[in-house]
C-alpha positions in Angstrom: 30.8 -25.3 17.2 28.2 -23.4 19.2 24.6 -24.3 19.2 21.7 -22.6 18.0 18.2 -22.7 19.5 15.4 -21.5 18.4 13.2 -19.4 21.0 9.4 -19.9 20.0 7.3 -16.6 21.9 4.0 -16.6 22.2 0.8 -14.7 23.5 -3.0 -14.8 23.9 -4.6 -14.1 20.9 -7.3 -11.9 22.0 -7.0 -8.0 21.4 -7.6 -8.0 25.1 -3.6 -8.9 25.9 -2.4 -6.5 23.5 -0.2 -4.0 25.1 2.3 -1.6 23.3 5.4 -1.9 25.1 3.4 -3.5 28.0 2.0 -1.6 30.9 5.7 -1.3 32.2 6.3 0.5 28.7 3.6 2.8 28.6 4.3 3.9 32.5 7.8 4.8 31.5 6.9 7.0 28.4 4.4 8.6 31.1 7.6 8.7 33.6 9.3 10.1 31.2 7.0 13.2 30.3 6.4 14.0 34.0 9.6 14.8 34.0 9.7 16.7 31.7 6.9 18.9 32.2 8.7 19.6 35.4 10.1 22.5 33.1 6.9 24.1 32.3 5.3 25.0 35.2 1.6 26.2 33.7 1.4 23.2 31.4 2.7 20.7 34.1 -0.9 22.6 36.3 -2.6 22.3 33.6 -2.0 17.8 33.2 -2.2 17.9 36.9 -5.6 19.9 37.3 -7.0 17.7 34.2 -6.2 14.3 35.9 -7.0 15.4 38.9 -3.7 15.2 40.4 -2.2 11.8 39.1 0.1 11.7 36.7 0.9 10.7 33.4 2.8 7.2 34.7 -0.4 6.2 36.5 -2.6 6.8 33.8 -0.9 5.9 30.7 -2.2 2.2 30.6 -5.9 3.3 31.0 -6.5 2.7 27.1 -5.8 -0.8 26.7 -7.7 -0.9 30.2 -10.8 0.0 29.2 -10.3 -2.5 26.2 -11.9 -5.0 28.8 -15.7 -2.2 29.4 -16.9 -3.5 25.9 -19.3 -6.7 26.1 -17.8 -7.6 22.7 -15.6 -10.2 24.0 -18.1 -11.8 26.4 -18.9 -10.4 29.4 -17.4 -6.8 30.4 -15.2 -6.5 32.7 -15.2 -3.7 36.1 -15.8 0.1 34.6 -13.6 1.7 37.3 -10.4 3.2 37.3 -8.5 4.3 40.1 -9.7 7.7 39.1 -12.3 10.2 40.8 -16.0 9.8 40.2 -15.7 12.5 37.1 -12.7 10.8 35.4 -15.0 7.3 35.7 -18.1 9.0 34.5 -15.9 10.8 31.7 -14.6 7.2 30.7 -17.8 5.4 30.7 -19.3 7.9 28.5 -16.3 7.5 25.9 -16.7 3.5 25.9 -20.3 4.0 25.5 -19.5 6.3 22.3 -16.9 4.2 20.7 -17.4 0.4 21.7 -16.5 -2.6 19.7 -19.7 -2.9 17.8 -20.5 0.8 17.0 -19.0 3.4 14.3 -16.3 4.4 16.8 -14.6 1.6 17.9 -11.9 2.5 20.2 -10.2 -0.5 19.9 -9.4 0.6 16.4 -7.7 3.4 18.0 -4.5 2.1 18.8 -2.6 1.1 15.0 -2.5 1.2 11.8 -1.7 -1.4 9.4 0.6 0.6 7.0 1.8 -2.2 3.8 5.6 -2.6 4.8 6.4 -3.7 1.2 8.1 -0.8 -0.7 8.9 2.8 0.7 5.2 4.0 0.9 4.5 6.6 3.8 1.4 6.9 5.6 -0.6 9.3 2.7 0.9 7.3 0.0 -1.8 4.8 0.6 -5.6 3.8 2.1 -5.0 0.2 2.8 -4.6 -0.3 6.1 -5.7 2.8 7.0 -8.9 4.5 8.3 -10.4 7.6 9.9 -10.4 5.5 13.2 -7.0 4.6 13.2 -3.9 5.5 15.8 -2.8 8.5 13.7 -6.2 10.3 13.2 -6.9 9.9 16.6 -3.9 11.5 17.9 -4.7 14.4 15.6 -8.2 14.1 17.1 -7.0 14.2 20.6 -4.6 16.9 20.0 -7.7 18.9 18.4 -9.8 18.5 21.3 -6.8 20.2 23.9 -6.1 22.8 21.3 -10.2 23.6 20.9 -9.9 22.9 17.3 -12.4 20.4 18.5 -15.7 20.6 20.1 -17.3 19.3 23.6 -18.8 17.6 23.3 -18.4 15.7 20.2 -19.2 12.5 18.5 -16.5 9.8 20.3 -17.3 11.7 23.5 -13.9 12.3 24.0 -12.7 15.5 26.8 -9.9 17.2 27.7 -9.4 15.0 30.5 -9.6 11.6 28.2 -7.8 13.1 25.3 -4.5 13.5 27.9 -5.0 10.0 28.3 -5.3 8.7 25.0 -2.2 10.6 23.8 -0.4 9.4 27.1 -1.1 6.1 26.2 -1.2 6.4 21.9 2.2 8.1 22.2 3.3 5.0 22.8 1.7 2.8 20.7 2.9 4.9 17.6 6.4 4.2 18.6 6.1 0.6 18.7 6.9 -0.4 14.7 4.1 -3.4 14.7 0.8 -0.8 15.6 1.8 1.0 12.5 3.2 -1.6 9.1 2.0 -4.7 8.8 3.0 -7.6 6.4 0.9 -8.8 3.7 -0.1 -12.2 2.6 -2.1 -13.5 -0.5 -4.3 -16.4 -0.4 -1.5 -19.0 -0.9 0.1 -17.5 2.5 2.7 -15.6 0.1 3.8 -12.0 1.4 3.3 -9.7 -1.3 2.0 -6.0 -2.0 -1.2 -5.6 -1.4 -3.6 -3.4 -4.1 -7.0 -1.8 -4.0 -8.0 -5.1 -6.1 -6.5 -7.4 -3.9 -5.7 -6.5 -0.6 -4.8 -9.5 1.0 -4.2 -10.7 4.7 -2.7 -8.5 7.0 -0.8 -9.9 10.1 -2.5 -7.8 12.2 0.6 -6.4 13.6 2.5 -9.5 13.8 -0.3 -10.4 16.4 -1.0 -13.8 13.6 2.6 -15.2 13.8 4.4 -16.9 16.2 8.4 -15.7 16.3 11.4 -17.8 15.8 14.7 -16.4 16.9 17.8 -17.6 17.1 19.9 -17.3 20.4 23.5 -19.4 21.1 22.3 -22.2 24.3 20.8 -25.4 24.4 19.0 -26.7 22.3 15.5 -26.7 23.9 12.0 -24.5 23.4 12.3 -22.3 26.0 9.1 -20.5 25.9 6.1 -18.9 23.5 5.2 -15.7 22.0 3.4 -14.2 19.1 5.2 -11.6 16.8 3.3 -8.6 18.4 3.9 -9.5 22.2 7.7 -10.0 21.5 7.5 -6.4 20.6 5.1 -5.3 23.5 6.9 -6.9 26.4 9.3 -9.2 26.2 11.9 -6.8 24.1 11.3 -4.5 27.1 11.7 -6.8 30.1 15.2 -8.1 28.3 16.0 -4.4 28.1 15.5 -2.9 31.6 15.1 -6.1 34.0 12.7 -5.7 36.9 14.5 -2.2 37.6 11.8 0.4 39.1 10.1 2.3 36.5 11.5 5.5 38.4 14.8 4.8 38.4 14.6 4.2 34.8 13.0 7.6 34.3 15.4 9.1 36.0 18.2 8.1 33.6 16.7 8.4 30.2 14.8 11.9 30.7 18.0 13.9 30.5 19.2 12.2 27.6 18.0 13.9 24.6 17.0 12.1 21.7 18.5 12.3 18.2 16.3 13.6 15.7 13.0 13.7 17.9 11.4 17.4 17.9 8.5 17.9 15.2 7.3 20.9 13.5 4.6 22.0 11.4 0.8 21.9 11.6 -0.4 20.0 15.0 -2.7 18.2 12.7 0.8 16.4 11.1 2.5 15.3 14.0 1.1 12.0 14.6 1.0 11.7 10.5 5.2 12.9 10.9 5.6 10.2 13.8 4.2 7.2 11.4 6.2 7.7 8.6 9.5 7.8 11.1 8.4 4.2 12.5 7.7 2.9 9.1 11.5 2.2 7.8 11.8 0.7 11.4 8.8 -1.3 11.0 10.0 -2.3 7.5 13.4 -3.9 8.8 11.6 -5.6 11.7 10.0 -7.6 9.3 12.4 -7.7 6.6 14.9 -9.7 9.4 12.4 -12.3 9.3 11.3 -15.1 6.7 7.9 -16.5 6.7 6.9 -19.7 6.4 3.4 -21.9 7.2 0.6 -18.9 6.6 -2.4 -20.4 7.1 -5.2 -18.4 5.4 -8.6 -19.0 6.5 -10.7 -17.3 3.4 -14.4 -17.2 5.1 -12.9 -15.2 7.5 -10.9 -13.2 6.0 -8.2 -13.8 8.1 -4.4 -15.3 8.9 -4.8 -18.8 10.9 -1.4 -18.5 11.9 1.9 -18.8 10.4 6.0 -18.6 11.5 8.2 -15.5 11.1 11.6 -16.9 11.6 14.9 -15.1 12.4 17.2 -14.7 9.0 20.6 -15.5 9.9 22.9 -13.2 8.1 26.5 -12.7 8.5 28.3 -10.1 10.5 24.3 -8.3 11.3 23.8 -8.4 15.1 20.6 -10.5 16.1 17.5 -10.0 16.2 17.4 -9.5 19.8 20.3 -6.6 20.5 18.8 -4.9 17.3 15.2 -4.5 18.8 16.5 -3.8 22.5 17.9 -0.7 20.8 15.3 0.4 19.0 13.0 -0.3 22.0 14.9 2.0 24.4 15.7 5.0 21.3 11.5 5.1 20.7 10.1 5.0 24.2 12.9 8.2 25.4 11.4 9.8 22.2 7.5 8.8 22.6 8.3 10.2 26.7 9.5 13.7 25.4 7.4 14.2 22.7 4.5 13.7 24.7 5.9 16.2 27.2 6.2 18.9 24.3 2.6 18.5 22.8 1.5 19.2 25.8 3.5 21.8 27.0 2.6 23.4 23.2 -0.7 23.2 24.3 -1.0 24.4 27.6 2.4 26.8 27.9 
């Protein structure tokens, strides 16, 4: 008989480490859009005069970059990208207008925290939502390329920065943990959340520590929360230490199924939620929780387990998520390419 293991994951807890798909994930949606921009001359100009001259790939991790420019956290860190003097001062200014402690956070920017119990969508619902979260920012971003939006405005943010927010939000929406969330009640409980009690969200899974169950010896073999098992590890299982290039290469030509939106620009990023959400759904519906640990002053999750189900004849937990993983960053890569070639064309 064949032995089972649990694999515990882990990460840093600090928003800090949080990285959708991890930088190697984000530069490959960016690799991905380059090349396909290749096919639109005046838009592929246009990204290139913008950024002056890099590309997408280079600049697609700059958001969870300038995470570490806010003095929330302790002391900030460097405020320079490998960027010209105008994309620096551009970047500074948009820190300055949306940092950790202000109205604009941009550290808000990057999820939401849609209840994953039931079949809500995204407008079926506030909780978990907000006017500063991942999908109204696309829309804001997409606004300010389109001049639906002035400059300047309120979060400071340019034509120059909104390329790279979507470069690097594209992403994010794709990953099924920055958009559901599980909900716990004050006995650690998941349950459905309501405008009179809302609960404790896991933050994206970034408050549970991940159990799965892999055929091997029986020994821990290493950590990870939840949310980083979906940022990086599912990625590095997926494509090895292959060269982000070469990965490019292969997956641009492939179309994806189902992956071109329509309708108002303003609905796109609205569109692209509710297609994660089911996906979100079963990555936590695979899982059982166990050990929630609420901590009520806060407001908050301690921590808790999520713990692979093992169900007959449904592949695992790991081959599942691989797939998903390499359907929704092909898709976030060319979907990126055709906003902006609708844009720019």
């Amino acid at each position: 008989m064949k032995k089972i293991v649990v694999i515990l994951w882990s990460i840093c807890l600090l928003q800090l480490s949080v990285f959708c798909y991890g930088p190697k994930g984000h530069s490959l949606v960016g690799a991905i859009a380059d090349i396909k921009l290749r096919e639109n001359k005046k838009a592929m100009a246009k990204v290139t005069e913008l950024l002056d001259g890099l590309t997408l790939e280079k600049v697609a991790n700059w958001a969870d970059i300038i995470k570490g420019w806010d003095d929330c956290g302790g002391e900030p860190r460097q405020t320079k990208l490998w960027a010209s003097e105008r994309i620096n001062l551009e970047f500074r200014a948009f820190v300055a207008a949306n940092k950790c402690d202000s109205e604009f956070d941009h550290h808000q920017y990057h999820y939401t925290d849609v209840p994953i119990t039931g079949k809500e969508k995204y407008k079926d619902g506030k909780i978990g939502r907000s006017d500063k979260d991942i999908v109204h920012m696309i829309a804001y971003c997409i606004r300010v390329l389109g001049n639906k939006e002035p400059q300047p405005n309120p979060r400071a943010i340019t034509k120059t920065v909104a390329i790279v927010l979507l470069a690097h939000y594209l992403g994010d929406i794709h990953q099924p943990l920055h958009v559901g969330a599980e909900y716990f009640d004050a006995k650690g409980e998941p349950f459905t959340p309501s405008y009179g009690n809302k609960g404790f969200a896991d933050q994206g899974g970034n408050k549970l520590t991940l159990y799965l169950f892999v055929d091997g010896k029986t020994k821990a073999m290493s950590q990870e929360k939840f949310h980083s098992y979906w940022d990086s590890k599912i990625f590095t299982a997926a494509y090895g230490e292959t060269p982000i290039s070469e990965i490019a290469a292969a997956m641009a030509p492939v179309e994806p199924k189902q992956w071109k939106l329509t309708g108002n620009p303003d609905s796109l990023a609205e569109q692209m939620a509710n297609e994660i959400l089911p996906i979100a759904r079963e990555a936590h519906s695979r899982l059982a929780y166990s050990k929630v640990e609420i901590d009520e002053k806060s407001n908050d999750i301690i921590k808790g387990r999520a713990t692979e189900k093992q169900v007959s004849g449904q592949e695992s937990y790991a081959i599942w998520s691989q797939r998903i993983v390499k359907d929704e960053i092909n898709k976030a890569g060319w979907r990126l390419s055709a906003i902006l070639t609708a844009l720019f064309k």
